[in-house]
DOKE-220927 format. One record per residue (C-alpha): x, z, y. Coordinates in steps of 0.5 Angstrom, whole numbers, padded with zeros to 4 digits, always signed. Layout:
N
XZY;...
END
This chain:
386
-0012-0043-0017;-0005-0046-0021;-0004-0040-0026;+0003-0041-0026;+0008-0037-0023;+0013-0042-0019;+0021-0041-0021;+0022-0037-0016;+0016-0032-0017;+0019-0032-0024;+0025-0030-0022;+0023-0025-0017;+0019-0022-0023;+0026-0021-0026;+0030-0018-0021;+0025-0013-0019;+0023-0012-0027;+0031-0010-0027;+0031-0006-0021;+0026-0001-0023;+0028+0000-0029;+0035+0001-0029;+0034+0004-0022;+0028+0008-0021;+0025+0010-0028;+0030+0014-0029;+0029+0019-0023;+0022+0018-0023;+0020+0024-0025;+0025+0028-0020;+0023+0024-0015;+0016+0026-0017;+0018+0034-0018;+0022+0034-0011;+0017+0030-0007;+0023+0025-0004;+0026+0019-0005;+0033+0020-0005;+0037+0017+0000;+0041+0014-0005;+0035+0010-0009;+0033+0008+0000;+0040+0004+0001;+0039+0001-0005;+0032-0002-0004;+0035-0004+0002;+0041-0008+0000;+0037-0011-0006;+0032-0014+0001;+0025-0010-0002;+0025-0008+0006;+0025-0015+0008;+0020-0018+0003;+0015-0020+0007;+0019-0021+0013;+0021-0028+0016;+0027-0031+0014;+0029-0032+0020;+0029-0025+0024;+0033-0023+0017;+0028-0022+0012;+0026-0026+0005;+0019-0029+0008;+0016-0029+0001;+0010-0031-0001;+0003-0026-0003;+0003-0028-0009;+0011-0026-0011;+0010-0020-0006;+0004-0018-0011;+0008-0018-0017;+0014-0015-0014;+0010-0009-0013;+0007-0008-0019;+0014-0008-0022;+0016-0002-0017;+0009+0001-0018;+0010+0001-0027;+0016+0006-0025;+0014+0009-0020;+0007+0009-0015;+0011+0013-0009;+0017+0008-0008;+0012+0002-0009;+0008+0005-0003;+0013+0007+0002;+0015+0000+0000;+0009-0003+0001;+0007+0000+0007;+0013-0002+0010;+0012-0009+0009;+0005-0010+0009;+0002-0005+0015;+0008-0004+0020;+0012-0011+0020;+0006-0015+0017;+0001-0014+0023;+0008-0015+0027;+0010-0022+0024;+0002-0023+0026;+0001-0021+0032;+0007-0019+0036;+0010-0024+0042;+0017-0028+0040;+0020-0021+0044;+0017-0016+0040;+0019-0020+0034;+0025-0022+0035;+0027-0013+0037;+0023-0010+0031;+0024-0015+0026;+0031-0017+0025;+0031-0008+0025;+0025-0007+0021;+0028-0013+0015;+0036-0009+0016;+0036-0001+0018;+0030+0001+0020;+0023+0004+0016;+0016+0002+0019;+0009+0007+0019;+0002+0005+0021;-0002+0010+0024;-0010+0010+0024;-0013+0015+0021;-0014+0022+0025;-0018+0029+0024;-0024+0026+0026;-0024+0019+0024;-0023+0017+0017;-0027+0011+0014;-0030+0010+0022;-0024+0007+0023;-0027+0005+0030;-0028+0013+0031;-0021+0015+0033;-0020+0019+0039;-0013+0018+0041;-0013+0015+0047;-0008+0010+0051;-0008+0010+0059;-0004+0005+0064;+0000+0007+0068;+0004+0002+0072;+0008-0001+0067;+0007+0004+0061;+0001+0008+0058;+0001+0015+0056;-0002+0017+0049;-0006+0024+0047;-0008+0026+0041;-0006+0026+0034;-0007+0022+0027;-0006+0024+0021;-0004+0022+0014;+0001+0017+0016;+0004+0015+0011;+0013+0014+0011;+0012+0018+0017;+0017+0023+0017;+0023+0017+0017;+0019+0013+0019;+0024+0009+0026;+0018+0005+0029;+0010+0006+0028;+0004+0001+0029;-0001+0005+0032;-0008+0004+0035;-0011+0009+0041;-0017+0008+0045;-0015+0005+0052;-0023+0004+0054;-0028+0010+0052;-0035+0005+0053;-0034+0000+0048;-0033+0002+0040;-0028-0003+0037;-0027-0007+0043;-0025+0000+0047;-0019+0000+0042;-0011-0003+0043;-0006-0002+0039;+0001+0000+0041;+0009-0001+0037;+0012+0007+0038;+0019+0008+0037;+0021+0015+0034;+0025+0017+0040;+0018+0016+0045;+0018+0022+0050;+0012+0026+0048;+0011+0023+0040;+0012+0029+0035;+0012+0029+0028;+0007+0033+0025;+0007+0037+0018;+0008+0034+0012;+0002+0034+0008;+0002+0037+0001;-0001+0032-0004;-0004+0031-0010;+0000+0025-0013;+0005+0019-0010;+0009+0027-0008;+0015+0023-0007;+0012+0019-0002;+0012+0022+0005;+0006+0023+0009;+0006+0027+0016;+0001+0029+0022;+0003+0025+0029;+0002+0029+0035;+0001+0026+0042;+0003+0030+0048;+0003+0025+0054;+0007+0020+0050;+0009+0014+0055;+0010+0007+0052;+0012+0002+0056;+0007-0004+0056;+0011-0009+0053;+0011-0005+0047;+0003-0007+0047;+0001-0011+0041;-0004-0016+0041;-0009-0016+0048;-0012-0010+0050;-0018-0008+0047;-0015-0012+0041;-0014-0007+0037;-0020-0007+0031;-0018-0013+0030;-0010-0013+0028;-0012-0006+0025;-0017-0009+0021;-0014-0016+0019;-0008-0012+0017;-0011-0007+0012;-0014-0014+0009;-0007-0015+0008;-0005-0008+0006;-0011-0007+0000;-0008-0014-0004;-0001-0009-0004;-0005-0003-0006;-0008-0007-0012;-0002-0009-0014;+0001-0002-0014;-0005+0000-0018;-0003-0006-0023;+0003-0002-0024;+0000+0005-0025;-0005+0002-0030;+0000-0002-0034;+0005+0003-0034;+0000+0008-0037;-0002+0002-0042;+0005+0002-0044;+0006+0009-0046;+0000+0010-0049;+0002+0004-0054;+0009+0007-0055;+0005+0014-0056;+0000+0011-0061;+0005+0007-0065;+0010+0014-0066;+0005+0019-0066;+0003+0021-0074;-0003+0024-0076;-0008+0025-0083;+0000+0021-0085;-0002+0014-0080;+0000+0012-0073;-0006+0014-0068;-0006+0007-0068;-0009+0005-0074;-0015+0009-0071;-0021+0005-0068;-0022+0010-0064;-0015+0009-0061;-0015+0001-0062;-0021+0001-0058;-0018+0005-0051;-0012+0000-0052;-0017-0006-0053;-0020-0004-0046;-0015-0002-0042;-0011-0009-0044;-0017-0013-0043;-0019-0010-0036;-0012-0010-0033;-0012-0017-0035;-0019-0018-0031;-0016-0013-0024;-0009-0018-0025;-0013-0025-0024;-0016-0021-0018;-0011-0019-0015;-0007-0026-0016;-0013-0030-0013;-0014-0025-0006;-0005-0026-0006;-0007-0034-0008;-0012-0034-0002;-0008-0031+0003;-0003-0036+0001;-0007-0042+0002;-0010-0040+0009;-0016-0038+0006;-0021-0032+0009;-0019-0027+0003;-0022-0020+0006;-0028-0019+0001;-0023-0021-0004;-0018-0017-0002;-0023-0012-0002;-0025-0014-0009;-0019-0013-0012;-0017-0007-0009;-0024-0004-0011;-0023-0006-0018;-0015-0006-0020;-0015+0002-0017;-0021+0005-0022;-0018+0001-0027;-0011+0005-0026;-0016+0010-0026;-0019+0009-0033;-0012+0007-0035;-0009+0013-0034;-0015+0017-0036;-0014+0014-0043;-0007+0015-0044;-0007+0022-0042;-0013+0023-0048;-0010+0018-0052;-0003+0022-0052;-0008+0029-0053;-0005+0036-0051;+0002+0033-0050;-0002+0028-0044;-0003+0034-0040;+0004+0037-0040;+0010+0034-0035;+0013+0033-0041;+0011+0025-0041;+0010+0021-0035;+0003+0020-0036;+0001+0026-0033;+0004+0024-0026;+0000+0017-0027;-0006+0020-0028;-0006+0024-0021;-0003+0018-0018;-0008+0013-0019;-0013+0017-0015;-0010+0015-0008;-0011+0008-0010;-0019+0009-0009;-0018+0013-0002;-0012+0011+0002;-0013+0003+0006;-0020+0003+0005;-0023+0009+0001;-0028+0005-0006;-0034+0006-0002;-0031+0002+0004;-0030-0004-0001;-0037-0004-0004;-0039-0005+0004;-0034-0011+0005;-0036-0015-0001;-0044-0013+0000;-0043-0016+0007;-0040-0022+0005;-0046-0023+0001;-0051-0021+0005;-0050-0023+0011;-0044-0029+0010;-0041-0032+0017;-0040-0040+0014;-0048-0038+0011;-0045-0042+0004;-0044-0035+0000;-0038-0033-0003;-0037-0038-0008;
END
C-alpha cells in the first residue's frame, strides 16, 4: 500500500479541512444542543459536492476513491460526528449499494437526485432484530407489479429528511438470509410512515427515526438486486459503511486529541503547564500513538476496497479499532482537562458521548470481532488473512 496521498487526496483534505473548520465548528455545539442541523449548513454541504462524494461522475456526482472518501470524513467528524454521519450514510449506505447493485434505470432516476437534491436512508434494524440482522421480520409480499410491505424498522438514521430509503423485508418466511430482499422506498410511498424521533445520547444533531409500514405498496422496479438477494446487498454494504464509521471516529479521537494538547499547554498548575507532567505526556503519548495505528487501519481497508481486494474483515478490523480508540481518546481529554472536561463548556464532553455509538451502530464491536475471527478461522481462499 503507497502511503502517499495522490494530489488529488491532498487536495480533498484541504478543502474538506477549510469547510469543516470555517463552516461547521462554529455551530457544532449549537447543532449539538438543538439536536439539528441547519438547513443552511445542508445547502451548503450540498453545494460543496459532500452529498455526491461517492456518486459516479456520470450521474452528476464526484466519484471519489475510498481512500479520499476516508479522509474527507474524518475532517467532517474532527468538527462534528453528527454531520459527518449523516453525510456518511448518505453516501455510503443509501447511494453506495445503488451504485453497486441498481439496473442502469434505477441509477439513472436515484442517482443524478441523490448527487443534487435529495438525502438518502438505510433502513435494516427493527425492534427485534439488531445484530441478527437476518432476523428481520418486515415482510414484502408480490403482488402483480408491486409489493406490499408491513412492519417497521427503527434507528434509522437521516430518516426523518430522508427522500429515498434503501430498505430490506422478508419476501420468503422458509429461508433466513436467502428469504430477505431489499427495496428502494421514496418518502411519498402510500402506506410508509415516519416514525418517532429517537432521543440519544450523542451525534444529537443527527436525526434518527422509527419507520412504520402499513401496507406500503412499491412497484416492483424499485426492487433491488433479485429477490431473495437482500442479505448480501445489506451485508456488502455495510462493509462499506464500517470504512466510514472508522473514519468518523479518527475524526472524534483527533479532535479530542487536539483539544486535550491545547488544554495541557494552557492549563497552569503547582506553576507549569499540565503538560510538563508525565502523568499528562503519557495520555498524550498514548492517544497519539494509538491514533496513528487506527488511521493505517482505516486507510488500508479504504486502499483494499479501492484496489478490488476482498477487505470486509479489514473493514471490520478497522472499525473495530478506530471506534474504541476514539473511546479512549475522548475518554483521556475529558480527564486531562479535570472538572472542566465534564462541563459543556468545552468540546470534549459532546466527543466523549459521541464516540460511543461508533462502537454500536453498523455492526456493534462484538459483531466485528466475529467477522475477523471468522476470517481466520475459517477463511474461504483457505491461505489465511495475510
Amino acid at each position: 500500500m503507497n502511503l502517499q496521498l495522490t494530489e488529488q487526496q491532498e487536495m480533498l483534505r484541504a478543502m474538506a479541512r477549510s469547510f469543516a473548520e470555517g463552516e461547521i465548528a462554529p455551530i457544532a455545539h449549537t447543532i449539538d444542543a438543538e439536536e439539528k442541523i441547519p438547513d443552511s449548513l445542508r445547502k451548503k454541504l450540498r453545494d460543496s459536492n459532500f452529498f455526491a462524494l461517492l456518486i459516479p461522475e456520470e450521474y452528476g456526482g464526484v466519484g471519489v476513491d475510498a481512500v479520499g472518501y476516508v479522509i474527507v470524513m474524518e475532517e467532517l467528524a474532527r468538527a462534528s460526528a453528527a454531520v459527518a454521519i449523516t453525510v456518511s450514510v448518505h453516501n455510503s449506505v443509501a447511494a453506495g449499494p445503488i451504485a453497486k447493485f441498481g439496473t442502469d434505470a434505477q441509477k439513472s432516476c436515484w442517482l443524478p437526485r441523490l448527487a443534487k437534491q435529495w438525502l438518502g436512508a438505510f433502513a435494516l434494524t427493527e425492534p427485534g432484530s439488531g445484530s441478527d440482522s437476518a432476523a428481520l421480520t418486515t415482510r414484502a409480499e408480490r403482488r402483480g407489479e408491486e409489493y406490499v410491505l408491513n412492519g417497521s424498522k427503527t434507528f434509522v438514521t437521516n430518516g426523518k429528511y430522508a427522500d429515498v430509503f434503501v430498505l430490506l423485508a422478508r419476501t420468503s418466511q422458509e429461508q433466513k438470509h436467502r428469504g430477505i430482499t431489499a427495496f428502494l422506498i421514496e418518502r411519498n410511498a402510500p402506506g410508509l410512515k415516519i416514525g418517532k424521533n429517537i432521543d440519544k445520547m450523542g451525534i444529537r444533531g443527527s436525526d434518527t427515526v422509527e419507520l412504520v409500514l402499513e401496507d406500503c405498496r412499491v412497484p416492483a422496479k424499485n426492487r433491488l438486486h433479485d429477490e431473495g438477494r437482500g442479505f448480501r446487498v445489506a451485508m456488502q454494504t455495510l462493509d462499506g459503511g464500517r470504512i466510514g464509521v472508522a473514519a468518523q471516529a479518527l475524526g472524534i479521537a483527533q479532535a479530542s486529541l487536539d483539544a486535550a494538547s491545547r488544554y495541557a499547554r494552557d492549563r497552569y498548575q503547582f506553576g507549569h503547564p499540565i503538560g510538563d507532567f508525565q502523568a499528562i505526556q503519557w495520555m498524550i503519548a498514548e492517544m497519539r500513538t494509538e491514533i496513528e495505528g487506527a488511521r493505517l487501519l482505516t486507510l488500508q481497508a479504504a486502499w483494499m476496497k479501492d484496489q478490488d481486494i476482498p477487505y470486509g474483515p479489514y473493514a471490520s478490523m478497522a472499525k473495530l479499532k478506530a471506534s474504541a480508540v476514539a473511546r479512549m481518546a475522548a475518554d483521556r481529554a475529558v480527564q486531562i482537562h479535570g472538572g472542566y472536561g465534564y462541563t459543556k463548556e468545552f468540546a470534549v464532553e459532546r466527543y466523549y458521548r459521541d464516540a460511543k455509538v461508533t462502537e454500536l451502530y453498523e455492526g456493534t464491536s462484538e459483531i466485528q470481532r466475529i467477522v475477523i475471527a471468522n476470517s481466520v478461522l475459517h477463511p474461504k481462499d483457505g491461505k489465511g488473512t495475510t
